[in-house]
C-alpha positions, 0 to 999 in steps of 0.5 A: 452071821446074825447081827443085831444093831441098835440105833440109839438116836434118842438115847436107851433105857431098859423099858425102851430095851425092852420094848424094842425086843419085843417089837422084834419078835421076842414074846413077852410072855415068855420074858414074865414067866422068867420075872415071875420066878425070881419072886417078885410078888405082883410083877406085872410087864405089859405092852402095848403100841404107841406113837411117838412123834408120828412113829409107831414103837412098842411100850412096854412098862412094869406094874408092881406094888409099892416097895422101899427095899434098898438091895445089895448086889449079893441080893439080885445075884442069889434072886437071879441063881434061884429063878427058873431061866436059863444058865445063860440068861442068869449069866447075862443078867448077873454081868449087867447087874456087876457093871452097875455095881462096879460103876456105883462102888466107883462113884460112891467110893466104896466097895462092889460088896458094899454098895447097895442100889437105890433105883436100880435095885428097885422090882421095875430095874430088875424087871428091866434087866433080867427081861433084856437077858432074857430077850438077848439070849433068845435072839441069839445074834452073833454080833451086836453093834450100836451108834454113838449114845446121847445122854441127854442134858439137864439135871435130874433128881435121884435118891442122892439128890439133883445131878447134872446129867449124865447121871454119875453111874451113867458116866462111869458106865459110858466110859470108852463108849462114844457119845453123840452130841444132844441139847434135848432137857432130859435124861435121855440113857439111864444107868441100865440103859448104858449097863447093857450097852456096856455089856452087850456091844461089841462096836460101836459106829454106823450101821454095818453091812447086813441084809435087813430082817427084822425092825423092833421099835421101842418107846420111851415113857416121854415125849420128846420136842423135835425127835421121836423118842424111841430105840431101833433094832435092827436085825440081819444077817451078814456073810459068815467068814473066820475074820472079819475085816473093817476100816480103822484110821492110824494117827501118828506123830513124833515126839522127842520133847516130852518125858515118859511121864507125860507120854504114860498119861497121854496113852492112858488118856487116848484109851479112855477117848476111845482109842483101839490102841496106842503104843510106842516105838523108840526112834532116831530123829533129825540132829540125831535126838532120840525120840518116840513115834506115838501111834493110835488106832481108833474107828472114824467115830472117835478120829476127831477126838483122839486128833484133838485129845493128842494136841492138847495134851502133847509136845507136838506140833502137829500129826498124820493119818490115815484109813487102814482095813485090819483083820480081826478074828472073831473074839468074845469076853469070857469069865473062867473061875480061879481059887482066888476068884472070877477072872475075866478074859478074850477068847479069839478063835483062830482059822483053825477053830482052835479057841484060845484064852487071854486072861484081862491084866487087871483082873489077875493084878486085883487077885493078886494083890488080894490074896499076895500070891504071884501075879503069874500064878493067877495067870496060869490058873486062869488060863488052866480054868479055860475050858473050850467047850464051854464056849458057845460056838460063834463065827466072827463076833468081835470086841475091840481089840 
């Protein structure tokens, strides 16, 4: 199995995206002739090798002459259908592109048809993005696993105006994805950077176990006091296996003071920290009270948070917990069209090679409402769209859970 992980000690950005992919092998000629066919007059890509802070890394910019367009998501999507690259690559590109719209529409209050980008709109974002799907698709890696993100303090100024950092789609993008603490002044992940993270990432955490290939080192624009501005690539291989097993913690209390309200929020709370999972198991408890047994699945990245996320935001006096190996089959997002639009989904393989399809909730409970057809009518036509061969094949490639 060929996992790829990105070391994310300074932050990431596209430029840096792009250079580390370069640096790794990727050939930025074959990254231009893609640019070069969504039509993008006068978009140029060079690279070249730099140090940064005693460390040599691949910078790699883009030159294009001055524009004042303000695109519409519909506007990158039909540039990117009209290109020559691949199907998977447009795929790729159009996903990344989605969640930053979706992210935008989020903050600004309007809808993903509706908002119109600025500065990721701009020819050096779309440069930035279609050449890091470009890029990924030609890696071709079975998983890709990343470190806790900085993002950087301070505040930056954007066609909106000064913004505290993270930038306000950064944040929405970085949701569920753990943050490493930073007092660098500086934006250290851009929205693109957290885009791609967002899409691409199965896990997040340390380095996992791998034979080591390849290092591609990409370079920031600026330097940075006290740290080398710069993304690492890792590549290796790992054993292929129809699962994979990993470590996760297990943190349980029990609560018999508390209402079904506030134990709803404390749930919804926990999974945007970063829990895997939490559920709920009614139970007996001393005196004969009923009461509720509240247990939480996270990796280690995220333990200290979910400790603390549970006694502020409970009845409880106190919890437990413990390091589990779980076994998980090797699993993936994929999107199956429907009449009543795009629903994204989980496909698992299990030992047997049999693929199956889970279709996302809330994909299927925004299609219903907005066509007022039955919930489980989405439901059965997302899972009839499911067609297994239209999957590439993978061995033990994993998104939580």
């Amino acid at each position: 199995m060929k996992i790829a992980y990105l070391d994310c000690a300074s932050g990431i950005s596209g430029d840096m995206t792009l250079g580390a992919l370069v640096d790794a092998g990727i050939d930025l000629e074959t990254i231009q002739a893609g640019i070069d066919s969504l039509g993008l007059k006068g978009c140029r890509l060079s690279s070249q090798e730099v140090t940064k802070n005693g460390f040599r890394a691949t910078q790699v910019q883009v030159y294009h002459p001055p524009e004042h367009k303000h695109r519409h998501l519909c506007d990158i999507h039909a540039m990117i259908d009209a290109s020559d690259i691949t199907p998977g690559q447009k795929e790729l590109a159009k996903n990344i592109f989605r969640r930053l719209g979706e992210a935008e529409a989020k903050v600004h209050g309007t809808t993903l048809e509706k908002v119109h980008f600025h500065e990721v709109g701009a020819v050096d974002s779309i440069a930035d993005i279609v050449g890091a799907a470009i890029g990924w698709n030609l890696l071709q890696v079975d998983r890709i696993c990343a470190s806790p993100v900085p993002t950087g303090t301070g505040s930056i100024e954007i066609a909106h105006g000064r913004c505290s950092l993270p930038a306000p789609a950064t944040t929405e993008l970085l949701k569920g994805i753990p943050l490493a603490e930073s007092h660098v002044d500086a934006e250290l992940t851009t929205p693109t950077g957290a885009a791609i993270l967002a899409e691409l990432v199965d896990s997040f955490g340390q380095l996992p176990a791998m034979a080591i290939e390849t290092i591609g080192c990409g370079a920031g624009q600026r330097d940075l006091p006290g740290q080398p501005n710069l993304l690492r690539l890792i590549l290796g291989t790992a054993a292929d296996a129809a699962t994979t097993s990993e470590m996760i913690w297990v943190v349980e209390t029990q609560l018999d003071d508390a209402t079904g309200e506030w134990i709803g929020h404390l749930k919804e709370t926990l999974l945007a920290s970063g829990a895997v999972d939490a559920f709920c198991t009614s139970i007996q408890m001393k005196k004969n009270r009923p009461g509720i047994l509240l247990t939480v699945l996270c990796h280690a990245v995220n333990l200290q948070q979910i400790e603390t996320t549970i006694l502020q935001n409970s009845t409880t006096l106190g919890l437990r917990k413990w390091s589990a190996e779980r076994t998980v089959l090797p699993r993936r997002v994929h999107r199956v069209s429907t009449p009543w639009g795009e629903v994204a989904g989980v496909v698992a393989q299990r030992p047997s090679q049999q693929m199956s399809f889970a279709p996302e909730y809330e994909d299927c409970q925004r299609l219903a409402e907005q066509a007022n057809v039955p919930l489980i009518e989405i439901y059965r036509a997302a899972q009839q769209a499911f067609e297994p061969g239209g999957v590439p094949p993978f061995s033990s490639e994993t998104t939580d859970p």
